[in-house]
C-alpha positions as CSV (number, residue, x, y, z in Angstrom):
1,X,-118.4,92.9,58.4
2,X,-120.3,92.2,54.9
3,X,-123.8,91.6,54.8
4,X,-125.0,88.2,55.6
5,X,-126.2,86.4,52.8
6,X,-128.0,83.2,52.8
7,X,-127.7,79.9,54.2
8,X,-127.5,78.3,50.6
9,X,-124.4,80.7,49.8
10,X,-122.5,79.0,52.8
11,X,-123.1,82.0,55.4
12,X,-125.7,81.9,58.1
13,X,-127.5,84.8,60.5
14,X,-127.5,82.8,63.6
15,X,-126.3,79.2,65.2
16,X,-127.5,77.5,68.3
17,X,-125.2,78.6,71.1
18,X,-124.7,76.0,74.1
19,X,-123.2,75.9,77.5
20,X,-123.2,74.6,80.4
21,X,-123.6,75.5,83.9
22,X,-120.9,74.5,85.7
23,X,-119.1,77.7,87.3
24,X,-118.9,80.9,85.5
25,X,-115.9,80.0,82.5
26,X,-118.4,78.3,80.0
27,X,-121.3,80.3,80.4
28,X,-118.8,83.6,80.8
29,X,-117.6,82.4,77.3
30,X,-120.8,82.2,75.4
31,X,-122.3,85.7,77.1
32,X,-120.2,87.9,74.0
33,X,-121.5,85.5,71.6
34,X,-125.3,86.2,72.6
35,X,-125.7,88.6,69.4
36,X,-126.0,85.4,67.2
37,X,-127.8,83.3,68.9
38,X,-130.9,81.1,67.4
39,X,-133.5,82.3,70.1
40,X,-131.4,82.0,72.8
41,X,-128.7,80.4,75.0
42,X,-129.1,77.0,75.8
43,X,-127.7,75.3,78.6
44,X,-127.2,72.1,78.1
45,X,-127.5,70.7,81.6
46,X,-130.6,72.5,82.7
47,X,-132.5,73.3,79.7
48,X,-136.6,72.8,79.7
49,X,-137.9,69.6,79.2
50,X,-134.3,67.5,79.9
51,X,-134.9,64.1,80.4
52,X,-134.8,63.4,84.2
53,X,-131.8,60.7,83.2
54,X,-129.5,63.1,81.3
55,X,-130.3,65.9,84.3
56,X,-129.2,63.6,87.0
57,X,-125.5,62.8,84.9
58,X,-124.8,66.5,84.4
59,X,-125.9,67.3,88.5
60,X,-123.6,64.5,89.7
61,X,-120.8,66.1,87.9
62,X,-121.2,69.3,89.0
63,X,-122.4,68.8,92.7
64,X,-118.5,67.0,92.7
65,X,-116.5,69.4,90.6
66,X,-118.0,72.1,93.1
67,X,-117.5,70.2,96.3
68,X,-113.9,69.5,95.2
69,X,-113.2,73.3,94.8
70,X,-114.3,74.2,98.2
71,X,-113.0,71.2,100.1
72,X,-109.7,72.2,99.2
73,X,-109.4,74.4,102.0
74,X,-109.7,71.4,104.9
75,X,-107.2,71.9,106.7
76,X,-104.6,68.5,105.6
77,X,-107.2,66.5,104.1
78,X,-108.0,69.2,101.3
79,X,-105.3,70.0,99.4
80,X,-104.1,66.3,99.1
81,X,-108.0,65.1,97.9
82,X,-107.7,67.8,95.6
83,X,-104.0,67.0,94.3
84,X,-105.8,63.5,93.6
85,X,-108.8,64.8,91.6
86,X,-106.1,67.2,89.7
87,X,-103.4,64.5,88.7
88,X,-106.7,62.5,87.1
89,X,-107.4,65.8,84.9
90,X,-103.8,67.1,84.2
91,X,-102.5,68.4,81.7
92,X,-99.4,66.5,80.4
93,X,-96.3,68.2,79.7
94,X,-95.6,70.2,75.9
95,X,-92.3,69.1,75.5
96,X,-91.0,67.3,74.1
97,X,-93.5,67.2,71.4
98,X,-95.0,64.1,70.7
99,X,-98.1,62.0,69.9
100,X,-101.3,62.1,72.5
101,X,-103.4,61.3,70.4
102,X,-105.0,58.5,72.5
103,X,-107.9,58.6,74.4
104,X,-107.5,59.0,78.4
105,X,-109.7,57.2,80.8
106,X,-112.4,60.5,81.5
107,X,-112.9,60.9,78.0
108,X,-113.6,57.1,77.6
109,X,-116.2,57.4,80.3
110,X,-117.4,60.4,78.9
111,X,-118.4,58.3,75.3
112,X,-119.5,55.5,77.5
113,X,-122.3,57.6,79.0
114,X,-123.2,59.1,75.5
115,X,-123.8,55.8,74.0
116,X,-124.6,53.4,77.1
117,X,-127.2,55.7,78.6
118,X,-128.0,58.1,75.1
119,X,-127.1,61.3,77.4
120,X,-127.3,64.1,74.9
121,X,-129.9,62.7,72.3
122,X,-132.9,64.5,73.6
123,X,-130.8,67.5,73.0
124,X,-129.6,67.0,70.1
125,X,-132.7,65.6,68.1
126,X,-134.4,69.1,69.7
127,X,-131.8,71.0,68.1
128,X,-132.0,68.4,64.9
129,X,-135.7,69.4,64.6
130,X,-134.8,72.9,63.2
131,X,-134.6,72.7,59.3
132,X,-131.9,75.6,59.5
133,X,-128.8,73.3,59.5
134,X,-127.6,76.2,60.9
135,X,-123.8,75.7,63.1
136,X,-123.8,74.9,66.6
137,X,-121.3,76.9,68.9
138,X,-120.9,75.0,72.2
139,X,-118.5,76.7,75.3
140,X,-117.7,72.8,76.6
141,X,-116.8,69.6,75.1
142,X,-119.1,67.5,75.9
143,X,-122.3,69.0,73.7
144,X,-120.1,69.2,71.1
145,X,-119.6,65.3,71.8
146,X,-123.0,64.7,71.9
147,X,-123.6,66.7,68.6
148,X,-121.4,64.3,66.8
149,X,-122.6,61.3,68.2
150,X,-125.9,61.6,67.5
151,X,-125.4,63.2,63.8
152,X,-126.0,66.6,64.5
153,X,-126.8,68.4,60.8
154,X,-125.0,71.4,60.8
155,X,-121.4,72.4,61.8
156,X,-120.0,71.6,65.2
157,X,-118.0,74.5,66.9
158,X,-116.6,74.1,70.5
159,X,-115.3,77.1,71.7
160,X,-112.3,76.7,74.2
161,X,-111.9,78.5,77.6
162,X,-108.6,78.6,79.1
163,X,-104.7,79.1,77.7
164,X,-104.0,75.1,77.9
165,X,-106.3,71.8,78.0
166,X,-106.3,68.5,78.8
167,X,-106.9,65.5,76.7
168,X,-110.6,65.9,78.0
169,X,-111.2,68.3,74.9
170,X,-110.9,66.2,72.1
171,X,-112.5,63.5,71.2
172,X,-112.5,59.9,71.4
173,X,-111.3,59.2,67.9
174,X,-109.7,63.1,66.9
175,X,-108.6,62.4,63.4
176,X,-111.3,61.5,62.0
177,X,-114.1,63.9,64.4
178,X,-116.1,67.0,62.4
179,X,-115.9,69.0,65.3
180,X,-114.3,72.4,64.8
181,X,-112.4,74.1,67.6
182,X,-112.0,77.7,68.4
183,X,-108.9,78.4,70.0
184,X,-108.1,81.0,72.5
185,X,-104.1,81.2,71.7
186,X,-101.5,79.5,69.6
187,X,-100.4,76.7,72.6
188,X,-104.5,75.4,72.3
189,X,-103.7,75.6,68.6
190,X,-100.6,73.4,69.0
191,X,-102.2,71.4,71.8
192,X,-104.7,70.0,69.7
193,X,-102.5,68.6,66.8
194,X,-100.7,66.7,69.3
195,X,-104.2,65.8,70.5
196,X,-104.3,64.5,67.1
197,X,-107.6,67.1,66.2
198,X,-106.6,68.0,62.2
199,X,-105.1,71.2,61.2
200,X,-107.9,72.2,59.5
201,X,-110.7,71.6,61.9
202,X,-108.6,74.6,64.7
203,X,-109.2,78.1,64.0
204,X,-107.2,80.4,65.9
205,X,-110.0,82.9,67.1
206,X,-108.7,84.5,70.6
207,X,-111.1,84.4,73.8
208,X,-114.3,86.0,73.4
209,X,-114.4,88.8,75.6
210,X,-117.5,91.1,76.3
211,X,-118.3,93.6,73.0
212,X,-119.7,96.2,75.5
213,X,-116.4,96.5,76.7
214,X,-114.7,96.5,73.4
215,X,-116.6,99.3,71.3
216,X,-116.6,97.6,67.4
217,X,-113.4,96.5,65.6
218,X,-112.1,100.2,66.3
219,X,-111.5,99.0,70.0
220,X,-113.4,102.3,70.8
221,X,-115.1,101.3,73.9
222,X,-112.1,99.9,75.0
223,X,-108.9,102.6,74.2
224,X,-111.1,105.2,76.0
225,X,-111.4,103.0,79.5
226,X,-107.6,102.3,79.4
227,X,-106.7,106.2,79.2
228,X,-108.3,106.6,82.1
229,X,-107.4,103.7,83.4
230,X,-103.1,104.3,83.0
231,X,-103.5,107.7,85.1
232,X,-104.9,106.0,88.3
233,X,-102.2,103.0,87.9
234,X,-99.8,105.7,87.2
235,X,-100.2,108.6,89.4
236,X,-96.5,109.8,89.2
237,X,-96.1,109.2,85.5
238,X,-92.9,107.2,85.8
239,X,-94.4,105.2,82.8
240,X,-96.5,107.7,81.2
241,X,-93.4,109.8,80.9
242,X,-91.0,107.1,79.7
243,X,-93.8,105.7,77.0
244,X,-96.1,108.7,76.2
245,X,-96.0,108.2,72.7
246,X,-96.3,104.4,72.5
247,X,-99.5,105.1,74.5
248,X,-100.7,107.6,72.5
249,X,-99.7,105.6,69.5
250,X,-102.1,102.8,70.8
251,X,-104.9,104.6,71.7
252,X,-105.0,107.5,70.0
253,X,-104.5,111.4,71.6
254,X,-108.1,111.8,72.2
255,X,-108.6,108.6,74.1
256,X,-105.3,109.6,76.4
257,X,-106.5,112.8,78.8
258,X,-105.0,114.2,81.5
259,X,-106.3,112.8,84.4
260,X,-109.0,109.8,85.1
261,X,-113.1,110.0,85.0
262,X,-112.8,107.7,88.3
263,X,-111.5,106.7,92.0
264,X,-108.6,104.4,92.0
265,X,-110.8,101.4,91.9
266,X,-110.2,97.6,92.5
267,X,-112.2,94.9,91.7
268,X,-111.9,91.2,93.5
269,X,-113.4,88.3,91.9
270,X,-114.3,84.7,93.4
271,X,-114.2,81.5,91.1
272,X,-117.7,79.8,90.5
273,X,-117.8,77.4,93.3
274,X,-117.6,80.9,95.7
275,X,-113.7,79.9,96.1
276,X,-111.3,82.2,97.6
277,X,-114.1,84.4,99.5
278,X,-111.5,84.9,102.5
279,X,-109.3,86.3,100.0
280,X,-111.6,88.8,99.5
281,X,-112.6,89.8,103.0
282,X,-108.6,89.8,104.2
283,X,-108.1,92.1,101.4
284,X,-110.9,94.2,102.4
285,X,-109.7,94.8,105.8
286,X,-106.3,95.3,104.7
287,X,-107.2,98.1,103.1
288,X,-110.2,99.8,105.3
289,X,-108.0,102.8,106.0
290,X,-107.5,103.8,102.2
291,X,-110.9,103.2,101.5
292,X,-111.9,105.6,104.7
293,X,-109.7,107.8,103.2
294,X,-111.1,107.8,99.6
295,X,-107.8,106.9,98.3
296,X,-109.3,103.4,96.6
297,X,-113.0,101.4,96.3
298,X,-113.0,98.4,95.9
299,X,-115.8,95.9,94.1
300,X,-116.4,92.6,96.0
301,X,-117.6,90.7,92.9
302,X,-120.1,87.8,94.6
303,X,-121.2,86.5,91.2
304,X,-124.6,84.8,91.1
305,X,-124.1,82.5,94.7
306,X,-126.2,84.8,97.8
307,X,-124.3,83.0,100.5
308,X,-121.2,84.4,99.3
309,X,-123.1,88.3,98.7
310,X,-123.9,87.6,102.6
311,X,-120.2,86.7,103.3
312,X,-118.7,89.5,101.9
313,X,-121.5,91.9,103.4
314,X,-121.0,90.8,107.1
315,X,-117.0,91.2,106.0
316,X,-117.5,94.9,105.3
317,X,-119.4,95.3,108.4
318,X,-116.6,93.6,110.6
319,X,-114.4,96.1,108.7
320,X,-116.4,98.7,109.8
321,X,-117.0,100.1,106.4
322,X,-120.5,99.7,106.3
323,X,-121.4,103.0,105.9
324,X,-119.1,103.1,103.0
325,X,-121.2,100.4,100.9
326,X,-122.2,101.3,98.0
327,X,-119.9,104.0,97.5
328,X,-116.6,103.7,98.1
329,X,-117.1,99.2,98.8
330,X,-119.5,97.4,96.4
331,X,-121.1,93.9,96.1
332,X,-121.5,92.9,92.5
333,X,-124.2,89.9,92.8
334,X,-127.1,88.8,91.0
335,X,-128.8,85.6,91.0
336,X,-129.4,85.7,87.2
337,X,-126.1,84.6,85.8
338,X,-126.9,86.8,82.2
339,X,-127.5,89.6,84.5
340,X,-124.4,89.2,86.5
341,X,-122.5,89.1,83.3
342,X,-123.9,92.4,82.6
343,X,-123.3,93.8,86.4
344,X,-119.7,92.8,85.9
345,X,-118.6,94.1,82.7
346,X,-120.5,97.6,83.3
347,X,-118.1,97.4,86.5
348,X,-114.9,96.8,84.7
349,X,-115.2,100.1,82.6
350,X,-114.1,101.7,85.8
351,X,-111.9,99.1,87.3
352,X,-108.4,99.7,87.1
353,X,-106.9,96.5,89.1
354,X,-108.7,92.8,88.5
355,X,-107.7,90.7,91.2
356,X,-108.7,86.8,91.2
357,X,-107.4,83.2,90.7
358,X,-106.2,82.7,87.0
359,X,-109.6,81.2,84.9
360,X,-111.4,82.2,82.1
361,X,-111.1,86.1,83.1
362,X,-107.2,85.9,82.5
363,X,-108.1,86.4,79.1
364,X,-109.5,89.7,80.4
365,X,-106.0,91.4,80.4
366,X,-107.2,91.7,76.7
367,X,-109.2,94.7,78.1
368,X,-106.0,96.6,79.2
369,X,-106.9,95.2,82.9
370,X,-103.7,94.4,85.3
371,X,-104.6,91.2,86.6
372,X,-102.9,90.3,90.3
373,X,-103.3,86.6,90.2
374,X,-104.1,84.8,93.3
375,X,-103.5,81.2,94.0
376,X,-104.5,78.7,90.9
377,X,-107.4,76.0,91.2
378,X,-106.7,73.2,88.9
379,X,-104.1,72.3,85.9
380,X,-105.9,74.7,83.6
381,X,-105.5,77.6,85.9
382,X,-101.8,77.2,86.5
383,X,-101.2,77.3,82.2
384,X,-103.7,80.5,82.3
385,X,-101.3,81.7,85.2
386,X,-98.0,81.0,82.8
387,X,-99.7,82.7,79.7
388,X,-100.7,85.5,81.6
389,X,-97.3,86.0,82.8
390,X,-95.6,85.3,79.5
391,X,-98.3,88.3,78.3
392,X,-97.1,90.8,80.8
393,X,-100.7,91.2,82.1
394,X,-100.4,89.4,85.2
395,X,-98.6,89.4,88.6
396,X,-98.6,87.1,91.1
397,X,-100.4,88.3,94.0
398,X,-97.8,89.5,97.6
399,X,-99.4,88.8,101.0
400,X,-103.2,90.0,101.0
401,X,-102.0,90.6,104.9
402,X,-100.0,93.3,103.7
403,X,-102.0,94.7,100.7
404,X,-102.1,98.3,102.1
405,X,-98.6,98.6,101.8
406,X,-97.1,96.6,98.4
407,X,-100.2,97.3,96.3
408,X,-99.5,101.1,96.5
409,X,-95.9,100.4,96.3
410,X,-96.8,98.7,92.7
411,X,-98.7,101.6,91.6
412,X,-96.4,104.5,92.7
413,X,-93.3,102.3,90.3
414,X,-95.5,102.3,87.5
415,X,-95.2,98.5,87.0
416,X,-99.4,97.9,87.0
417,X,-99.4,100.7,84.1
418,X,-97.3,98.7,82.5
419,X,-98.8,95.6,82.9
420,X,-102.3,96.9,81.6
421,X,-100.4,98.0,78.2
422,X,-99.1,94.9,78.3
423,X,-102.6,93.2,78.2
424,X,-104.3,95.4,75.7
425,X,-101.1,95.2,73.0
426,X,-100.3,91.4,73.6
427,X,-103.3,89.7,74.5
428,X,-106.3,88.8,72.0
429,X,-109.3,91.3,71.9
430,X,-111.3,90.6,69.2
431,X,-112.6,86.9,70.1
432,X,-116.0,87.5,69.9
433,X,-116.3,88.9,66.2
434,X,-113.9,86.5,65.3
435,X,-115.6,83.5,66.5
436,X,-119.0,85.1,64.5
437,X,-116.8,84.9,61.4
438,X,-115.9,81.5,62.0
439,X,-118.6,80.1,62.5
440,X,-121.3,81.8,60.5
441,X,-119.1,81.6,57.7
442,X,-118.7,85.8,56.9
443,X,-116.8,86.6,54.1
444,X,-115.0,89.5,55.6
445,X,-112.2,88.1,57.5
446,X,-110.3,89.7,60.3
447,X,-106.7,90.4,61.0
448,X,-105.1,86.7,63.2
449,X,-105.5,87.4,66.5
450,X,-102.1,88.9,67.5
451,X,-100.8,86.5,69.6
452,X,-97.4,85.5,70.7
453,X,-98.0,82.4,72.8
C-alpha cells in the first residue's frame, strides 16, 4: 500500500468505525477493520453517554430479534412464529430482474423513528464534532441512515455482511442517497442496483475477514495454515495425489509439508443469540469415542454469552470427557466480545473443519476452512447457504446423531480437502485491505476480489 498522504489530497489515516451489537455478524465484520479506526470502535447502540431515548429503540429491537432466534425451537409454535417474523424480512426473489426500488414497510419505520423521535442525532452530531471530515465505515444500515439524515460531513460507508439482503439495506430514497456500500460478492453488487442504490456508490470489496489470519496481501499467514490443514482432511491423499501440483501451485512448495503441525481438529460455532447449542452437545457425544481415542478435538465455540460456556461444559461432563477439557475438548468463550474475536481466530489457525449455521462466518471459507453448514436462521442465512455451496466451500451438514461415522467417511474420500481449496481459490480473502482502500481513499488499488457469484 502507498503512504498515506493527507486529508486535503483526498486520502485519510483513519475513519470512524461503527457497529452494532446485535449478535456477532456486525461487530465480527468491523473486528479486521480495527487497524483504522479513529480511537476506537463505536457501537452505536451502547456507546457512552447515549441518550436514554435512542438506548431504549435499539434494546427493543434486539431483546426481539434475540427472543425470535431462540423461540424457534418451541415445539409447533416456534417455527411457524418465526416463518412470520422471516416472510416480513425476506428477501424477494432475483429473477426475473426487475425494479425494487421502493421502499418496504421496515425501512419506512426505520426513517420514521430517525426523524419522529431524532434516534441517531446525538451520535451523529458526536461524530460531527470532529473537524477531520474524516469517512465513517458502519457494519449495519441503520448508522449509515442516521449519518445521512442528520448530514454527517464526511463519507458514508456501510459495509455489508452476508451473500444476499433484503430491501432493509438501502435506503428510503436509494437514487439519490450518498451512502456508499461495500459489497461482499457480485449478487450484493447486483442486488443493490435493483434496489435502485447507483452504480457508482457499490464497491465490490469481498468480506472482511480477520488480517491475523491472512498474513499481508502475500496470503502468508494463511497458505501456511491450509498446508497443514489439507493433510489432516486428507489423510489417504486421494486428493493430494490427484491435485498435488494445483496445491502446490497455490500455496507455494514451502507452505505444502508432509504432514500437519496439529490433531485433526473441529471447531463448532453457535449463532449470537446462543442458537443451536444442542447441536453442539449432540455432536459432542457423537464423537466421545474419537476424542478418547485422540483421533479428533474438538472446540465448542461459546462466544461471549456464559450460560451457553455452562451449557456446553455440563455437556462434556455428561459425555464423560471431562478430563479431556482443555486438551483434546475446548470451550472458546469470553465475555469481552473484541477478546472473543481474538480467542476465535487464534483457534482457527488449527482448525481444520468449521461447523455452524450459514452467517457472517460463511465468508470464512475464504480462509481455506470446509464449512459443514447446519440448519439456516433467517432469509440471509439460506442465500449465505447457496453461495457457499455455489463456492464449493460448504456442505450441508448429515445427521449430528451419526457424526462418528459419515464425518470420517468425508475425510477418508478426500471431499473436505477439496472443499477447503475450494474456499481459499473461490472465495474473497482480501476484504479487509480492500475495504481500507476504499474508504480511506489509497492510491494503490488491489486486484477485484476474485469472485464468481
Amino acid at each position: 500500500m502507498s503512504k498515506i498522504k493527507n486529508k486535503e489530497e483526498g486520502i485519510f489515516s483513519n475513519a470512524w468505525l461503527v457497529s452494532v451489537d446485535m449478535g456477532y455478524g456486525h461487530d465480527r465484520a468491523a473486528y479486521p477493520l480495527k487497524d483504522f479506526a479513529y480511537r476506537e470502535l463505536i457501537i452505536a447502540n451502547n456507546y457512552k453517554g447515549i441518550p436514554k431515548e435512542d438506548a431504549k429503540i435499539w434494546k427493543e429491537s434486539r431483546k426481539f430479534y434475540e427472543f425470535i432466534s431462540r423461540f424457534r425451537h418451541v415445539p409447533v409454535v416456534g417455527e411457524w412464529a418465526f416463518g412470520l417474523f422471516d416472510k416480513w424480512q425476506a428477501i424477494p426473489a432475483f429473477y426475473p430482474k426487475r425494479d425494487l426500488s421502493k421502499a418496504n414497510f421496515q425501512t419506512k419505520q426505520v426513517y420514521s423513528l430517525i426523524r419522529r423521535k431524532k434516534w441517531g442525532k446525538d451520535l451523529i452530531n458526536f461524530l460531527n464534532k470532529d473537524n477531520g471530515n474524516r469517512p465513517l465505515v458502519t457494519t449495519f444500515f441503520v448508522p449509515a441512515f442516521m449519518a445521512e439524515h442528520f448530514n454527517y460531513k464526511g463519507e458514508i460507508f456501510c459495509q455489508i455482511c452476508d451473500a444476499d439482503i433484503s430491501r432493509n439495506w438501502a435506503p428510503l430514497k436509494p437514487q439519490k442517497s450518498r451512502i456508499h456500500y461495500l459489497a461482499p460478492n457480485r449478487r450484493v453488487v447486483e442486488r443493490l442496483q435493483l434496489y435502485g442504490v447507483r452504480k457508482e456508490q457499490i464497491h465490490l470489496t469481498g468480506f472482511p475477514l480477520p488480517k491475523e489470519n491472512i498474513g499481508g496481501l502475500n496470503l502468508s499467514v494463511l497458505k501456511k495454515d491450509l498446508g497443514y490443514r489439507i493433510y489432516n482432511l486428507d489423510p489417504k491423499k486421494r486428493y493430494i495425489n490427484q491435485f498435488r501440483h494445483t496445491i502446490e501451485y497455490h500455496l507455494g512448495k514451502d507452505n505444502f509439508p508432509n504432514k500437519s503441525s496439529h490433531p485433526l481438529t473441529l471447531t463448532f460455532a453457535v449463532g449470537g443469540a446462543g442458537a443451536q447449542r444442542e447441536l453442539g452437545a449432540e455432536i459432542l457425544c457423537s464423537l466421545k469415542d474419537f476424542i478418547k481415542k485422540e483421533k479428533i478435538k474438538i472446540n465448542l465455540v461459546a462466544g461471549t454469552r456464559n450460560e451457553v460456556y455452562l451449557y456446553f461444559k455440563d455437556a462434556i461432563y455428561k459425555c464423560g470427557l471431562e478430563k479431556l477439557m482443555n486438551e483434546r475438548v475446548s470451550i472458546i468463550f469470553d465475555a469481552n466480545k473484541q477478546k472473543y474475536f481474538a480467542k476465535f481466530n487464534n483457534v482457527l489457525h488449527t482448525t481444520d473443519i468449521l461447523w455452524t449455521k450459514p452467517s457472517e462466518l460463511s465468508f470464512y471459507t475464504g480462509l481455506g476452512l470446509p464449512i459443514i453448514m447446519a440448519s439456516s436462521i433467517g432469509s440471509q442465512e439460506d442465500f449465505n447457504r447457496l453461495w457457499l455451496k455455489n463456492v464449493g466451500g460448504g456442505i450441508v451438514q448429515n445427521n449430528p446423531k451419526y457424526t462418528n461415522e459419515w464425518l470420517f467417511d468425508w475425510i477418508d474420500s478426500g471431499w473436505l480437502a477439496k472443499a477447503a481449496m475450494a474456499g481459499f481459490t473461490e472465495a474473497p480473502k482480501l476484504g479487509a485491505y480492500k475495504v481500507e482502500e476504499v474508504a480511506l481513499r489509497k492510491t494503490d488499488h488491489l486486484t477485484e476480489p476474485p469472485l464468481v457469484i
